[in-house]
CHARMM internal coordinates of N, CA and C (Angstrom, degrees):
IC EDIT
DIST 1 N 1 CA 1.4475
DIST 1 CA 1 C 1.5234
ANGL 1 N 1 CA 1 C 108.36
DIST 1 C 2 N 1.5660
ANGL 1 CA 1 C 2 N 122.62
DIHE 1 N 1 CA 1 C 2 N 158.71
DIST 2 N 2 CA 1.3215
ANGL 1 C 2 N 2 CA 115.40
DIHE 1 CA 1 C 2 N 2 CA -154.31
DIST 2 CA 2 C 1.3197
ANGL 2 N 2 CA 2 C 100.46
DIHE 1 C 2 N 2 CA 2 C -156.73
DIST 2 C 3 N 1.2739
ANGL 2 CA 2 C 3 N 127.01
DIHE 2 N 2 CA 2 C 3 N 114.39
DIST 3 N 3 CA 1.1663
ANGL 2 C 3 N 3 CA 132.17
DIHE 2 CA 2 C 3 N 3 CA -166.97
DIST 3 CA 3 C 1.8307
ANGL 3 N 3 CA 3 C 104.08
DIHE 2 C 3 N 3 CA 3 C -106.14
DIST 3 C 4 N 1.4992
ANGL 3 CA 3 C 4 N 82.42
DIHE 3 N 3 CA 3 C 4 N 137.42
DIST 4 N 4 CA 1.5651
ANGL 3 C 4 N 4 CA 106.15
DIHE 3 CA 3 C 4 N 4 CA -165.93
DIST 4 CA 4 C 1.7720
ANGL 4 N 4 CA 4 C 107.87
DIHE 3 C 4 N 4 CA 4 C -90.85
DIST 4 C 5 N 1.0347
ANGL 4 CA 4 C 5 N 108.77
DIHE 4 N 4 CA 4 C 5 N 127.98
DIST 5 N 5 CA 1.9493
ANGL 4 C 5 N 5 CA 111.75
DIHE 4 CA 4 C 5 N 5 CA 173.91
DIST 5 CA 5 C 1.2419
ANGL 5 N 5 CA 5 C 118.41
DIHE 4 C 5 N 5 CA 5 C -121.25
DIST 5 C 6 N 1.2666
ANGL 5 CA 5 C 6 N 100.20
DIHE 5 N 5 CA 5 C 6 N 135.23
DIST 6 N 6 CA 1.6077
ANGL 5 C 6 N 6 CA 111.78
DIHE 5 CA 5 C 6 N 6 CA -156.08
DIST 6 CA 6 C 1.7443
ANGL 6 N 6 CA 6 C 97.15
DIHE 5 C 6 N 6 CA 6 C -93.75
DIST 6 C 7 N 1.3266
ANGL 6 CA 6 C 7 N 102.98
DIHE 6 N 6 CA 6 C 7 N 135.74
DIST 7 N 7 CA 1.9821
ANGL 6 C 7 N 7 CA 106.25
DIHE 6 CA 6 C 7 N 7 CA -174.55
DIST 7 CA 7 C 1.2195
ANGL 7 N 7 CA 7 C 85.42
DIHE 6 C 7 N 7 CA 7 C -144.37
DIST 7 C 8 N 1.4902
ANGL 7 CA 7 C 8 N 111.32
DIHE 7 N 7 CA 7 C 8 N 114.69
DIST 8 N 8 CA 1.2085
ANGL 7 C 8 N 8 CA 118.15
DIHE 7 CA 7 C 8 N 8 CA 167.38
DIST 8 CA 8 C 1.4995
ANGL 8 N 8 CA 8 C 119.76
DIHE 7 C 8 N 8 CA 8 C -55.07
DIST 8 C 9 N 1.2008
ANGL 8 CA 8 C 9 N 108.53
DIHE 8 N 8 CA 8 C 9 N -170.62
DIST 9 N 9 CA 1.3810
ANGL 8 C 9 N 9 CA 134.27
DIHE 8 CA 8 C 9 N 9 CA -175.76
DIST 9 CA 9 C 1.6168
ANGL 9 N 9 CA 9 C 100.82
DIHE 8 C 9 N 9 CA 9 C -58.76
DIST 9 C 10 N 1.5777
ANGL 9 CA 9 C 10 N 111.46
DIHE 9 N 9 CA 9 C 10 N -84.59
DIST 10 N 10 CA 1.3340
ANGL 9 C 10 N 10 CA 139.04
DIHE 9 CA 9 C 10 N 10 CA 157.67
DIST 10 CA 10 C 1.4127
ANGL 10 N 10 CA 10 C 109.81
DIHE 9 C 10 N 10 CA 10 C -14.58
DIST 10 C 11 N 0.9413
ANGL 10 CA 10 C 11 N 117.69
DIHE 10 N 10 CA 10 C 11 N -68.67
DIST 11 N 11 CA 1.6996
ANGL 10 C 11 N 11 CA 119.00
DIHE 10 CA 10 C 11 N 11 CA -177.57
DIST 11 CA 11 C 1.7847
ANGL 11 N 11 CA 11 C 106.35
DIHE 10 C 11 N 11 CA 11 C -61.99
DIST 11 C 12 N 1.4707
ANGL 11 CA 11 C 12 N 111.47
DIHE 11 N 11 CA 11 C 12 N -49.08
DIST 12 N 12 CA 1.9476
ANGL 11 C 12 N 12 CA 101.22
DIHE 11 CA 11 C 12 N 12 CA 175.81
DIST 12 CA 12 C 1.3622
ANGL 12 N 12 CA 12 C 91.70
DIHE 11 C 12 N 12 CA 12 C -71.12
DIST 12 C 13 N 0.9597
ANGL 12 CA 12 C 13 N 161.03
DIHE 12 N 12 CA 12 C 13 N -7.10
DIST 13 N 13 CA 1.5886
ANGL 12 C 13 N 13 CA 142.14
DIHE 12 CA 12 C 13 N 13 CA 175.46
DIST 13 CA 13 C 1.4206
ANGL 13 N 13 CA 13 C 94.82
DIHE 12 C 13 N 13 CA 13 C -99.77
DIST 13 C 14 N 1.4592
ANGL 13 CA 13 C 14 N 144.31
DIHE 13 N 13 CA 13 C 14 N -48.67
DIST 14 N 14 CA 1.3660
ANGL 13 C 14 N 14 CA 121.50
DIHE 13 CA 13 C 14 N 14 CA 171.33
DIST 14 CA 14 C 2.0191
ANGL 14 N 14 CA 14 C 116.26
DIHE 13 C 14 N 14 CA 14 C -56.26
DIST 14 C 15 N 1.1490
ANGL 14 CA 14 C 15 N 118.75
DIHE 14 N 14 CA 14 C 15 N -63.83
DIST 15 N 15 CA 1.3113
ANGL 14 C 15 N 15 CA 108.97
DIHE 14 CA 14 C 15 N 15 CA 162.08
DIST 15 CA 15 C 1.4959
ANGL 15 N 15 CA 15 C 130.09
DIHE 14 C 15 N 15 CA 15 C -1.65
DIST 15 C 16 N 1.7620
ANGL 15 CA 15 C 16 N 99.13
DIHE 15 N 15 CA 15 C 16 N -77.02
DIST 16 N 16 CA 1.2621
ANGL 15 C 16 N 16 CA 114.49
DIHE 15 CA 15 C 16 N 16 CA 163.37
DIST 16 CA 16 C 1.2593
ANGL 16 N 16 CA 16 C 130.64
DIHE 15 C 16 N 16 CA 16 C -31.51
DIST 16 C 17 N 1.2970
ANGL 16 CA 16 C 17 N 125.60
DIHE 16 N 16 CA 16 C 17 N -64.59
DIST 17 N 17 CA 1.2549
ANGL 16 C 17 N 17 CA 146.31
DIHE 16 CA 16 C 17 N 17 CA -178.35
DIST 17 CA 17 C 1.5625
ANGL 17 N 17 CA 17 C 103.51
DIHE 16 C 17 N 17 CA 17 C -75.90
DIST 17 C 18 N 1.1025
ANGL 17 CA 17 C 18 N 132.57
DIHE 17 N 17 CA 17 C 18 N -33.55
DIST 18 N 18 CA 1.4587
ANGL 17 C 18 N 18 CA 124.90
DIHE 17 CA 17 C 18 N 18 CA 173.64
DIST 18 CA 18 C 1.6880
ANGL 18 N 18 CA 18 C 106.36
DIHE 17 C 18 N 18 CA 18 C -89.08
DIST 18 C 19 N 1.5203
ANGL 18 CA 18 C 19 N 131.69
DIHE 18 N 18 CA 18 C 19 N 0.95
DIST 19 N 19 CA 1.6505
ANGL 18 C 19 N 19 CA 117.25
DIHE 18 CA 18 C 19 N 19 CA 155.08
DIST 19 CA 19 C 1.3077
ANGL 19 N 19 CA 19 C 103.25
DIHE 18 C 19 N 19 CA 19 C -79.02
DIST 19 C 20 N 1.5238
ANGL 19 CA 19 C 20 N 118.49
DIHE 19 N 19 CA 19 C 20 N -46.84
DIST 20 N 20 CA 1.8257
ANGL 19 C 20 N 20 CA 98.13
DIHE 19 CA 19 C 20 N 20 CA -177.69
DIST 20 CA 20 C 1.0896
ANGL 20 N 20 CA 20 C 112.83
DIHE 19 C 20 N 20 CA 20 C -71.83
DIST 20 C 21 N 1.0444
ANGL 20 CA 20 C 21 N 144.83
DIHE 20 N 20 CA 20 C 21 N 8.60
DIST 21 N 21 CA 1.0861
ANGL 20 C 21 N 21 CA 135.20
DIHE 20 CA 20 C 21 N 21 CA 174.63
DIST 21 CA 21 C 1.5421
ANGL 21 N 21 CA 21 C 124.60
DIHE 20 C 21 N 21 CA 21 C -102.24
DIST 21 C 22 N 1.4517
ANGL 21 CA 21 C 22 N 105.79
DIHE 21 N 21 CA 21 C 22 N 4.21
DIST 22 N 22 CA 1.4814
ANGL 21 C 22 N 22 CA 126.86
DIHE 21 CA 21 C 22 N 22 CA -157.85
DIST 22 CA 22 C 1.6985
ANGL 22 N 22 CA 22 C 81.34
DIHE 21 C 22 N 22 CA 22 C -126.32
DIST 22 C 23 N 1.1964
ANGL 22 CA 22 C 23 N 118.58
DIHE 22 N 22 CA 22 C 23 N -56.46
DIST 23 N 23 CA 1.6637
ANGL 22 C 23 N 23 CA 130.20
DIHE 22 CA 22 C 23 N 23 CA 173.44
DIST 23 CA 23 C 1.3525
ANGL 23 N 23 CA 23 C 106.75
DIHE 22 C 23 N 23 CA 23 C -43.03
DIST 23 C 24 N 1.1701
ANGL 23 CA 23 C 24 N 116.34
DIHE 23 N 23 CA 23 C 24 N -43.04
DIST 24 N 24 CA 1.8388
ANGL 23 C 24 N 24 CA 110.25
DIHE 23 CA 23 C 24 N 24 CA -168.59
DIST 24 CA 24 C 0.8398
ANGL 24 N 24 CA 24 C 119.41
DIHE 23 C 24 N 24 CA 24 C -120.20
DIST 24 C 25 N 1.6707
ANGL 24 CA 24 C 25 N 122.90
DIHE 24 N 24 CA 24 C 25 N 26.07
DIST 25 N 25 CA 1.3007
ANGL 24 C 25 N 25 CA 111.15
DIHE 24 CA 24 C 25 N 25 CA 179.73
DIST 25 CA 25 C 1.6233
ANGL 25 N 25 CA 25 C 94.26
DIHE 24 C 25 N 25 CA 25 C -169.39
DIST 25 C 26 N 1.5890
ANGL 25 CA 25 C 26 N 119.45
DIHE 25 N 25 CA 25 C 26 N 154.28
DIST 26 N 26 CA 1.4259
ANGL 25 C 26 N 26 CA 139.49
DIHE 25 CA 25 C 26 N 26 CA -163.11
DIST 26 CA 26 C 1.9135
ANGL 26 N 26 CA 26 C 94.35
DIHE 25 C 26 N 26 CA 26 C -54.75
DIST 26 C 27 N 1.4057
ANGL 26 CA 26 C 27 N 126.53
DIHE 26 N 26 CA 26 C 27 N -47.97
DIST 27 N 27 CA 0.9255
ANGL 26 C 27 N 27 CA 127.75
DIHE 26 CA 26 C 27 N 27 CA -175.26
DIST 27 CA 27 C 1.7955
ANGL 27 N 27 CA 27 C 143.07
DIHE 26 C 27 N 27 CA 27 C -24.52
DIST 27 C 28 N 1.0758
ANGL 27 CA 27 C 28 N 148.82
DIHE 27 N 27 CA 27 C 28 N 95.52
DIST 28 N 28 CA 1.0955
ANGL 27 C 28 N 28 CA 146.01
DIHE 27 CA 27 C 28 N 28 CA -162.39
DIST 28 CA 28 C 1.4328
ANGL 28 N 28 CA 28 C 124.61
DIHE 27 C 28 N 28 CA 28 C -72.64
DIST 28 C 29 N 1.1585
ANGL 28 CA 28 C 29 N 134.44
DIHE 28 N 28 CA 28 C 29 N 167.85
DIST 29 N 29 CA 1.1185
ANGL 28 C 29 N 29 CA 149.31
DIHE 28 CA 28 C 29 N 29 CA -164.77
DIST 29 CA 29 C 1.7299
ANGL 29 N 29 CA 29 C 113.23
DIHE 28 C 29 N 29 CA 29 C -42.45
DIST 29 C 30 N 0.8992
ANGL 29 CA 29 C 30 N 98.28
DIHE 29 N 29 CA 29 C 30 N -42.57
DIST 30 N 30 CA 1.9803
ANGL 29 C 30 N 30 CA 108.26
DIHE 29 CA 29 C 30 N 30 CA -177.31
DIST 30 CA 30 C 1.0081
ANGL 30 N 30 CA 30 C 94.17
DIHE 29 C 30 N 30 CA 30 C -97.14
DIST 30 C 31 N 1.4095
ANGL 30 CA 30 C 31 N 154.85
DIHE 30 N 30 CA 30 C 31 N -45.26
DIST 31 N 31 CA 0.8242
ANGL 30 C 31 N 31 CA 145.32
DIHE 30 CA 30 C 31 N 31 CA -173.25
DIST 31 CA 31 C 2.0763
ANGL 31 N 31 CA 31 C 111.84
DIHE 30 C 31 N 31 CA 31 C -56.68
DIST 31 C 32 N 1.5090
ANGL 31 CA 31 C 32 N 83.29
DIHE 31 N 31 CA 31 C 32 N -56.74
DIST 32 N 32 CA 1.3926
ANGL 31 C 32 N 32 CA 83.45
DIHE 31 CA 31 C 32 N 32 CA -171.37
DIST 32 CA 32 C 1.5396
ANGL 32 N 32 CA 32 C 128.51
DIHE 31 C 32 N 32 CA 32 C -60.57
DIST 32 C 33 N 1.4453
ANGL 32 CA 32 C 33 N 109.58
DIHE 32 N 32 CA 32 C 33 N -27.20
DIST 33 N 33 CA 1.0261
ANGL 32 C 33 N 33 CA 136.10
DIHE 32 CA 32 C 33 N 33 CA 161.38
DIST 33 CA 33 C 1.5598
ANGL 33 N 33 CA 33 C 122.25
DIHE 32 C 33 N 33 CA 33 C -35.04
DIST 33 C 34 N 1.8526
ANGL 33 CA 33 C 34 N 106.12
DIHE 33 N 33 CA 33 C 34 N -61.97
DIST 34 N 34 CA 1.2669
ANGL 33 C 34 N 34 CA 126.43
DIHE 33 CA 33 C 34 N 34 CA 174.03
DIST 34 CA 34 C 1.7027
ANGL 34 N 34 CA 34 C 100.20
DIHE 33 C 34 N 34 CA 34 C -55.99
DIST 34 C 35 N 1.3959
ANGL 34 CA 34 C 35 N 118.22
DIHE 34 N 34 CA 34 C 35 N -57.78
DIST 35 N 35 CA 1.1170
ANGL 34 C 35 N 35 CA 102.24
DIHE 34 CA 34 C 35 N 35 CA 176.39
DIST 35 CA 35 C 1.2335
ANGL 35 N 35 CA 35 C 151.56
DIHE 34 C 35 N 35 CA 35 C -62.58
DIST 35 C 36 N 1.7962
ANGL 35 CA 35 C 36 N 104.59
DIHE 35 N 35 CA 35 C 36 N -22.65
DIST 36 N 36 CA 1.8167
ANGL 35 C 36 N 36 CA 123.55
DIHE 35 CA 35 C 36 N 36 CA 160.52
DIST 36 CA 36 C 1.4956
ANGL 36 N 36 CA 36 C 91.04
DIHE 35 C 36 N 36 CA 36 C -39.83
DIST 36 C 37 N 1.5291
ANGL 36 CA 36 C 37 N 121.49
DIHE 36 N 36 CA 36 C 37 N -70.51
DIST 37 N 37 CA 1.3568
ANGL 36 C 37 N 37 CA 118.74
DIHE 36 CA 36 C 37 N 37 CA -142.35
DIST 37 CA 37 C 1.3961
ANGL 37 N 37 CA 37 C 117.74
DIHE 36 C 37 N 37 CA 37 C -61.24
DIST 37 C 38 N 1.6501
ANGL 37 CA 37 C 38 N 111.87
DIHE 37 N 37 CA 37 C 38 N -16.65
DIST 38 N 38 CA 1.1770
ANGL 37 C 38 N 38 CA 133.39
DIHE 37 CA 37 C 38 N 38 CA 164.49
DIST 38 CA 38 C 1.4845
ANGL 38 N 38 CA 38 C 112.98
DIHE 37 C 38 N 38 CA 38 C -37.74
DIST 38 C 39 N 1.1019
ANGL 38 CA 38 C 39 N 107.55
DIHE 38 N 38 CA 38 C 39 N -75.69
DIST 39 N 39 CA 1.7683
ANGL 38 C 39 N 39 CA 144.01
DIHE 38 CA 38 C 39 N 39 CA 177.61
DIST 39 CA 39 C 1.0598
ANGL 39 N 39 CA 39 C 121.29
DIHE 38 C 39 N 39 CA 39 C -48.62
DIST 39 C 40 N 1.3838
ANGL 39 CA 39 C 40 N 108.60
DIHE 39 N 39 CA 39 C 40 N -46.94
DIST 40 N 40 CA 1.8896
ANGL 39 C 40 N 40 CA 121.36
DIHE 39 CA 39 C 40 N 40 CA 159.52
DIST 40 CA 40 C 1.2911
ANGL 40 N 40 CA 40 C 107.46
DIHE 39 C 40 N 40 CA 40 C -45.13
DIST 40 C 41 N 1.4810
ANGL 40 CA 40 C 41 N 117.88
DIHE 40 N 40 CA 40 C 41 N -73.97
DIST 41 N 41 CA 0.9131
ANGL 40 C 41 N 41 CA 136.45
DIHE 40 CA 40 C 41 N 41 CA -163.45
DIST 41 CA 41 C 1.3092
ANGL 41 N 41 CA 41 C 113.82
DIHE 40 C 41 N 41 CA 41 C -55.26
DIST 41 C 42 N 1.1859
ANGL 41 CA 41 C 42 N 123.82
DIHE 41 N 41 CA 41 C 42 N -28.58
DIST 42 N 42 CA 1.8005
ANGL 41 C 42 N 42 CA 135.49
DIHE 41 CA 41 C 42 N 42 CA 178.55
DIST 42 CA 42 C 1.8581
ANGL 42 N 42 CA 42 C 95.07
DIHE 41 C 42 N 42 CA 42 C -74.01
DIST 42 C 43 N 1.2738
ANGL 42 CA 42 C 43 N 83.43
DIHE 42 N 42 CA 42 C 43 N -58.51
DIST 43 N 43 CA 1.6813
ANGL 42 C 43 N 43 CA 90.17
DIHE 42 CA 42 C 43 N 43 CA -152.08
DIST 43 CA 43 C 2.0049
ANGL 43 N 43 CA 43 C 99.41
DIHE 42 C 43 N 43 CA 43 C -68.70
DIST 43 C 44 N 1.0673
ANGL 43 CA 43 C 44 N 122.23
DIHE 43 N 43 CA 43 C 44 N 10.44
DIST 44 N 44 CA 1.5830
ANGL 43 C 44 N 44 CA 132.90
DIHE 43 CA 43 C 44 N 44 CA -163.28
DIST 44 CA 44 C 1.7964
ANGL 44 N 44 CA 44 C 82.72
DIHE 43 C 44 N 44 CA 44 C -118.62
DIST 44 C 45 N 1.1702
ANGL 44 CA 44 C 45 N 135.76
DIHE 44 N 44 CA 44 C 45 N 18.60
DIST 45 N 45 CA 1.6406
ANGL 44 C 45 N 45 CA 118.36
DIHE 44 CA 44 C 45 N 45 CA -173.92
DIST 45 CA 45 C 1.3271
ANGL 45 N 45 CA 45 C 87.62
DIHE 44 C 45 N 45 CA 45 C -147.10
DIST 45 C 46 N 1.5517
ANGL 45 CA 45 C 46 N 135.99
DIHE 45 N 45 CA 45 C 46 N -37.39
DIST 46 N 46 CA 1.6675
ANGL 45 C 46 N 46 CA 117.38
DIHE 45 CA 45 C 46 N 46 CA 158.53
DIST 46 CA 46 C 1.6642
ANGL 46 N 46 CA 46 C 115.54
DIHE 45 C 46 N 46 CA 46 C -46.14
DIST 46 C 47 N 1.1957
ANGL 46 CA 46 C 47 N 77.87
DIHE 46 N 46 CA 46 C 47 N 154.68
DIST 47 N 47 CA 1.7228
ANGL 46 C 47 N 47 CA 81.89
DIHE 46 CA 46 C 47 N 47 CA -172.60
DIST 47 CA 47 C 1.6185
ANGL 47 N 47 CA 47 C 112.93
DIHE 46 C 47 N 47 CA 47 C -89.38
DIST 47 C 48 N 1.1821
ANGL 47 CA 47 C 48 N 104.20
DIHE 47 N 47 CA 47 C 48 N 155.65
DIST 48 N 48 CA 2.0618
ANGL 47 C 48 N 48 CA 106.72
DIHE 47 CA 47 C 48 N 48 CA -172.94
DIST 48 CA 48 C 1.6304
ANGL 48 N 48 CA 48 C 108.72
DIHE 47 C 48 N 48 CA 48 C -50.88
DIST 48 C 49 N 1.5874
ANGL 48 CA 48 C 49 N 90.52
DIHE 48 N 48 CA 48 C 49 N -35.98
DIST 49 N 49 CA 1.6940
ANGL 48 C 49 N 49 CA 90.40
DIHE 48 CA 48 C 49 N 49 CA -175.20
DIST 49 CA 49 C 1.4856
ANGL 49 N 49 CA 49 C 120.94
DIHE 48 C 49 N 49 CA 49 C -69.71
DIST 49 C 50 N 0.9151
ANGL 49 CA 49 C 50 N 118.96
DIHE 49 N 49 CA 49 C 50 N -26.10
DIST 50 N 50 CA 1.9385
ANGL 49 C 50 N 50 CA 134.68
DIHE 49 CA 49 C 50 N 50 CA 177.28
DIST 50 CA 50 C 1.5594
ANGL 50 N 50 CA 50 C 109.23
DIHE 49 C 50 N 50 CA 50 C -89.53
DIST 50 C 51 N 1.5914
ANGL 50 CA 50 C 51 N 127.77
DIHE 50 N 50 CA 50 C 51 N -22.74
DIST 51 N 51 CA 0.8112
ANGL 50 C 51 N 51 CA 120.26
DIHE 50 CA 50 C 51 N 51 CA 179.55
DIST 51 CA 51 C 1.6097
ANGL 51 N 51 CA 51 C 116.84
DIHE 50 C 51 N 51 CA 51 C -83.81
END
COOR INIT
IC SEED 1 N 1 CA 1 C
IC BUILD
């Protein structure tokens, strides 16, 4: 039996954005992290239409 976990939207798009960011640069794990949320957070206040 196999239990299923729910990860939002938000969290696979932070993930995402916190491996390249861990990928391309000296930065570590918390760090990079702190900085996804950065980026989210920018890129979550352009508007759908410009994006």
């Amino acid at each position: 039996m196999t239990t299923s976990t729910y990860v939002s939207s938000y969290e696979r798009r932070l993930k995402l954005v916190q491996e390249a960011v861990t990928a391309h640069s000296g930065l570590g794990k918390k760090e990079a992290r702190a900085l996804a949320v950065h980026v989210l957070g920018s890129l979550d206040h352009i508007p759908e239409q410009v994006r």
